[in-house]
C-alpha positions in Angstrom: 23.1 -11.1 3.0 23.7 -13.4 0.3 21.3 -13.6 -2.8 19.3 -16.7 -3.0 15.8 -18.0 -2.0 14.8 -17.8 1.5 11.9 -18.4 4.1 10.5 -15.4 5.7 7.2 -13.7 6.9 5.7 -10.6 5.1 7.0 -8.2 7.5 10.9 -9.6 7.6 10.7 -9.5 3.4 9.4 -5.8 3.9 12.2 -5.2 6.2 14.9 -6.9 4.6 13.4 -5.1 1.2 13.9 -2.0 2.9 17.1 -2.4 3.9 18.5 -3.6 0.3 16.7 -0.4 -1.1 18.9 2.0 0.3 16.8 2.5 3.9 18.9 3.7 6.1 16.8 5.3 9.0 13.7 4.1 10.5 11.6 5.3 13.3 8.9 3.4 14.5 6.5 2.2 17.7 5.4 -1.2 18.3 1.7 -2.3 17.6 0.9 -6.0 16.5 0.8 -7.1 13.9 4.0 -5.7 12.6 6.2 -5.7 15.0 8.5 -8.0 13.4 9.5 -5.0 11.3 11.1 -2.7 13.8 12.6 -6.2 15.4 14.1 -6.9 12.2 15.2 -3.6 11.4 16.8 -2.8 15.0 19.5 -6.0 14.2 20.2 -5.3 10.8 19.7 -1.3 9.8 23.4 -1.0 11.9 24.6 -3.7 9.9 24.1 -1.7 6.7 25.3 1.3 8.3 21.8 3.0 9.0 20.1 4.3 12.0 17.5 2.7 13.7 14.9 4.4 16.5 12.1 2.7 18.4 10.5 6.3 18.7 8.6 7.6 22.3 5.1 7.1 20.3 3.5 7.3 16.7 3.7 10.8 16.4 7.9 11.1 17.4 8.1 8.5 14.7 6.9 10.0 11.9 8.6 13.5 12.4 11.8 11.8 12.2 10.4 10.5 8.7 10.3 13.8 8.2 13.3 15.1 9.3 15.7 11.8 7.9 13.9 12.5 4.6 13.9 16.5 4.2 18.4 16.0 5.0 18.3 13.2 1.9 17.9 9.8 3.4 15.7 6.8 2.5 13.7 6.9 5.0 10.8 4.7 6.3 8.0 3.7 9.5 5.7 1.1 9.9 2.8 0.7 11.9 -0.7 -0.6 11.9 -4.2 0.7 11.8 -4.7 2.7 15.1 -0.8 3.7 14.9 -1.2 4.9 10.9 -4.4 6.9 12.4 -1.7 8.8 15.2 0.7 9.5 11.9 -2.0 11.2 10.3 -0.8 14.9 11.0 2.6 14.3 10.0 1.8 12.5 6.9 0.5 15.3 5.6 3.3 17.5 6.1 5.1 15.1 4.2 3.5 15.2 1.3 3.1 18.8 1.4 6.6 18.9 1.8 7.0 17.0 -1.5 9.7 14.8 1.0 9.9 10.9 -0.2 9.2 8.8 2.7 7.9 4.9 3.2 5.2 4.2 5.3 3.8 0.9 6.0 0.7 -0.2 7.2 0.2 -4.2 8.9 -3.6 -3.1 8.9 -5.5 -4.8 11.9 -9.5 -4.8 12.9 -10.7 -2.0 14.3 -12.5 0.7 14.7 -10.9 1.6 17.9 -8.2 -1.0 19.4 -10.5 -3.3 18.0 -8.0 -7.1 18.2 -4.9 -7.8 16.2 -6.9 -9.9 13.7 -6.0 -8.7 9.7 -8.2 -6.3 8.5 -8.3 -3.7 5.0 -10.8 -1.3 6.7 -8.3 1.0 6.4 -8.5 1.0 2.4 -10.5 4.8 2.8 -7.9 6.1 5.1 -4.9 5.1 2.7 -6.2 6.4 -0.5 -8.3 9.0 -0.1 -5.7 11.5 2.2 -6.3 10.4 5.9 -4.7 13.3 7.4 -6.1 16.8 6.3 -5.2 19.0 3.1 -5.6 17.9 -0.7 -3.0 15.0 -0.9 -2.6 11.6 -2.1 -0.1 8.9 -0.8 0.5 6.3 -3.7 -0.4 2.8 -2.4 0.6 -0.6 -3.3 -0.7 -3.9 -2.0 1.6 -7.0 -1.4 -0.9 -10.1 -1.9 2.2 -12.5 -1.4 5.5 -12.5 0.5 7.2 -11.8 -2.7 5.6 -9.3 -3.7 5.9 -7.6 -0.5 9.7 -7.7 -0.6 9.6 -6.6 -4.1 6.8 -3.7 -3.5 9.2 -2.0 -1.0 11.8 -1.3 -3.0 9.5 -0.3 -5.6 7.9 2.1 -3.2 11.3 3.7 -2.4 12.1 4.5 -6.0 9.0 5.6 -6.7 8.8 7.9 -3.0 12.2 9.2 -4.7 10.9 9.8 -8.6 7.8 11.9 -7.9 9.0 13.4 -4.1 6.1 11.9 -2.2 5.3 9.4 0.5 3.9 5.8 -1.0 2.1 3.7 1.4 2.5 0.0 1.2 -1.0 -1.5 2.5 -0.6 -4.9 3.6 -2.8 -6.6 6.3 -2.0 -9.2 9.2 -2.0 -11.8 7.2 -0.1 -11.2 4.7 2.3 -9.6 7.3 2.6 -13.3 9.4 2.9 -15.7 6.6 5.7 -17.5 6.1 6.5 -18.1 2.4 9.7 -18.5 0.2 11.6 -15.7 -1.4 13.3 -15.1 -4.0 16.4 -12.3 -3.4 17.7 -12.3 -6.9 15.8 -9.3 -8.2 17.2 -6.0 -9.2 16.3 -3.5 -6.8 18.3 -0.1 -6.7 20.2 2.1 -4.4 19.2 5.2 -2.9 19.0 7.5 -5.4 21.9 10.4 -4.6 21.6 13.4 -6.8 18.7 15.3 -3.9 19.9 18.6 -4.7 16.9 19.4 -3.0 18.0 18.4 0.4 19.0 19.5 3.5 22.3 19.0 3.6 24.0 22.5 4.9 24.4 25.4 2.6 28.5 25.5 2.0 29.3 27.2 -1.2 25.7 27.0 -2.2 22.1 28.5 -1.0 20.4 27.3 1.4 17.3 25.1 0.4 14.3 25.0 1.9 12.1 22.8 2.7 8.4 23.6 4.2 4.8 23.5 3.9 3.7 26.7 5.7 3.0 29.4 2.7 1.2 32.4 4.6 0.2 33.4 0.9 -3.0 32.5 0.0 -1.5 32.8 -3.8 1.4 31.1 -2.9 -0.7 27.9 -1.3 -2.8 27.6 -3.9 0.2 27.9 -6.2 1.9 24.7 -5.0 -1.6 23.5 -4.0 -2.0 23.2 -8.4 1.8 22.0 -8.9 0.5 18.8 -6.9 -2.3 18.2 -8.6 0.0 18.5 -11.5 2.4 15.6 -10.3 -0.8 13.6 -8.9 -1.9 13.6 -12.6 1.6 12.5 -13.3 1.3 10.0 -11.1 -2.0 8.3 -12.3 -1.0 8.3 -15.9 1.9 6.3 -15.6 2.1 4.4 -12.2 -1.4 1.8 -11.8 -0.7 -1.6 -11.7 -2.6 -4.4 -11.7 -3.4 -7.8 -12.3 -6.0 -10.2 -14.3 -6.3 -13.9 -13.4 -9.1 -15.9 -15.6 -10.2 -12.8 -16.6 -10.7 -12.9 -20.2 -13.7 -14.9 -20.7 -15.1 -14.6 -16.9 -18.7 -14.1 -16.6 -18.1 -13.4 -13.1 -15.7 -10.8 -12.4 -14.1 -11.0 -8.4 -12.7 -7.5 -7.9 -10.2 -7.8 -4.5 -6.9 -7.3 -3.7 -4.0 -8.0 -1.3 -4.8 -11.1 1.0 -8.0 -11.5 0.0 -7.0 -11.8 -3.8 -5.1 -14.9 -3.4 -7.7 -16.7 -1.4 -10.0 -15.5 -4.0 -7.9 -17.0 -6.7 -8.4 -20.4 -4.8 -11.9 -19.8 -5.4 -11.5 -19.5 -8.8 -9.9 -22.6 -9.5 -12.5 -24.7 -7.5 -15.1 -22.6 -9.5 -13.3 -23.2 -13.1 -13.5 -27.1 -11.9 -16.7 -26.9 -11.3 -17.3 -25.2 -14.7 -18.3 -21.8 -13.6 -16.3 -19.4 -15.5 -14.7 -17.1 -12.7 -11.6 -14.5 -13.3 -9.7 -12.1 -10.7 -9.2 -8.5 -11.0 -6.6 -7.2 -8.7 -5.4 -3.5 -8.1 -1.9 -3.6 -7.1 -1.9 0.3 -7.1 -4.6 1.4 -4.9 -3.5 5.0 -5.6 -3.9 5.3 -8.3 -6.6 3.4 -8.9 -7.0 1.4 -12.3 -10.2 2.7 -12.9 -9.8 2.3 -16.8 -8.2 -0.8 -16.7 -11.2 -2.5 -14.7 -13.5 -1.0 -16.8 -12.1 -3.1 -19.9 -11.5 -5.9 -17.9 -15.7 -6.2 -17.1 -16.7 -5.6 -19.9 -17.3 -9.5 -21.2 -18.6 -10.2 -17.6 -22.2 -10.2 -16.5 -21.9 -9.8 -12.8 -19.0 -8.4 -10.7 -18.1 -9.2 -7.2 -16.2 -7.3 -4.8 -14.5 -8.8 -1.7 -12.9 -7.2 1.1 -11.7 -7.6 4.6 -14.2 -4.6 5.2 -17.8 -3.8 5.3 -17.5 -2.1 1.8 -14.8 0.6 1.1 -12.8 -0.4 -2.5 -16.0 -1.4 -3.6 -16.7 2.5 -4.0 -13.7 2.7 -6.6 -15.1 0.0 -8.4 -18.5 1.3 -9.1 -16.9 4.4 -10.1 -14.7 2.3 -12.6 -18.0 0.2 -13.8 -20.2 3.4 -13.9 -23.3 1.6 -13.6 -22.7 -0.1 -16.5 -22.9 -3.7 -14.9 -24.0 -5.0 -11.3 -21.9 -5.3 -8.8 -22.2 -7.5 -5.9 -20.4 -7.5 -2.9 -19.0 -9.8 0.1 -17.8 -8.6 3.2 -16.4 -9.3 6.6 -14.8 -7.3 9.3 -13.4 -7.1 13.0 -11.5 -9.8 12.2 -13.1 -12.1 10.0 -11.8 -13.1 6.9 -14.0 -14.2 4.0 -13.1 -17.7 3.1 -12.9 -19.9 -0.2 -16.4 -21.6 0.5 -17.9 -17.9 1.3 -16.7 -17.2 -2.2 -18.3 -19.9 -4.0 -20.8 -20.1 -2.4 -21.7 -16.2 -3.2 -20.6 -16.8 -7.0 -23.2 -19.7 -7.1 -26.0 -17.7 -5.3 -25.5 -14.3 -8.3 -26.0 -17.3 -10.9 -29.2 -18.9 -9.6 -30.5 -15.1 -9.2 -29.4 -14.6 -13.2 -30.9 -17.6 -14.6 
């Protein structure tokens, strides 16, 4: 596929982003709304030489992550909400593998089945370990189609630098929106020194690669070398971005779909003369909890939106540490605060200031 600027939805840039990484198996089930992934990936991952399975469910998916990963390959599944919640178990033994692996998640409203409308109640699940055991996926957020193709191959090299699994957390919408993209970006191949992997033992030991330590000295052993790279991992990977920030007196903490229709906000507000900024965490593992804190700290009030009934907004009062207010606006199952729900909310936390 030639380099140049192109239409496509969120999931075909994740997919094609994928490919151009390196990803050469997937596994995967179909759930809406991201089934345009495995559709995209089952024409073109023979193309490029890789394999492609639509797996017998969730679970058979993300065990042949596993396996695909632990023998050296850029691997990668995709799923949404409910089908994320099935991976759970094998997620886990991923990461306590210490195999890199790409996982995506389309999220949709639940709890339950709930509809195929986008959602980001799934923020908790994604960054706080939602399978069992002390472990952390790293998580990015795509707010745009570009960013989504770019994202995935950033998740790839990062899955490979620190040997974990990354998470990119996108949402329906973002997922089904059609926008242009730009291919000419450098994006690298699968890295190929895994000395690590399982790759038969001929003229070398074997390696090995598990999670099981009967030891209770042994776990905890590797139990601490993980914290270790976690640490790692949080003092040199957050991303984010500001928008109108600097001189905001109302800060609008969101991210992903909901950022860009809060920047929309913004603008109308600046018009208006109501000084509004953006604070978007493109890393939701790790979290910038320091960079948020300087970014409020000319700001009298802070609002959080989300596609949820409150779950980043947690981080963020951990960033602020009750050092300002912060307000929040919500919607779930489906619904999706919109620009005037924005404004509107900004204009209501100044009359309650004045």
């Amino acid at each position: 596929m030639p380099n140049k600027k192109v239409l496509l939805s969120g999931n075909d840039a994740v997919a094609l982003g994928a490919i151009r990484a390196g990803c050469r198996f997937y596994a995967g089930y179909p759930i809406t709304p991201q089934n345009e992934i495995p559709a995209f990936m089952a024409k073109h991952m023979p193309e490029a030489g890789g394999t492609f399975i639509q797996a017998e469910s969730e679970l058979a998916a993300i065990n042949m992550v596993f396996g695909a990963a632990a023998a050296g390959v850029r691997a990668m599944t995709s799923s949404s909400s409910p089908g994320i919640s099935l991976k759970q178990e094998g997620i886990s033994y991923i990461a306590g593998a210490e195999l890199p692996a790409v996982i995506i998640n389309m999220m949709r409203a639940g709890p339950g089945l709930g509809n195929i409308w986008p959602s980001q109640a799934d923020y908790f699940q994604a960054v706080k370990g939602g399978g069992h055991g002390d472990y952390h996926l790293i998580v990015l957020a795509p707010s745009f189609v570009q960013e989504a193709y770019e994202l995935t191959h950033l998740a790839f090299d990062l899955a490979d630098k620190y040997r974990n699994p990354v998470m990119l957390l996108g949402d329906g919408l973002v997922g089904q929106i059609t926008e242009g993209v730009n291919l000419d970006i450098g994006y690298s191949a699968a890295k190929k020194d895994k000395k690590w992997a399982l790759t038969g033992a001929k003229n070398r030991k074997p390696n090995i690669i598990r999670s099981l330590y009967m030891d209770q000295d042994v776990l905890e052993a590797h139990n601490l070398a993980l914290q270790k790279k976690y640490r790692d991992i949080s003092e040199k990977e957050v991303r984010f971005e500001e928008y109108m920030a600097k001189d905001a007196d109302i800060l609008i903490v969101s991210y992903g779909s909901m950022a860009r229709i809060a920047k929309e906000a913004i603008g109308i507000l600046r018009e208006n003369g109501i000084k509004a900024g953006l604070f978007r965490p493109i890393s939701l593992w790790p979290f910038p909890y320091q960079e948020l804190a300087i970014a409020s700290e000319k700001a009298r009030r802070i609002l959080v939106v989300e596609m949820s009934y409150g779950q980043m907004v947690e981080d963020v009062r951990l960033a602020i540490n009750g050092k300002k207010e912060i307000e929040f606006l919500g919607r779930s199952g489906g619904g999706i605060p919109e620009e005037e729900d924005i404004i509107e909310e900004v204009k209501s936390i100044i009359r309650d200031t004045v």
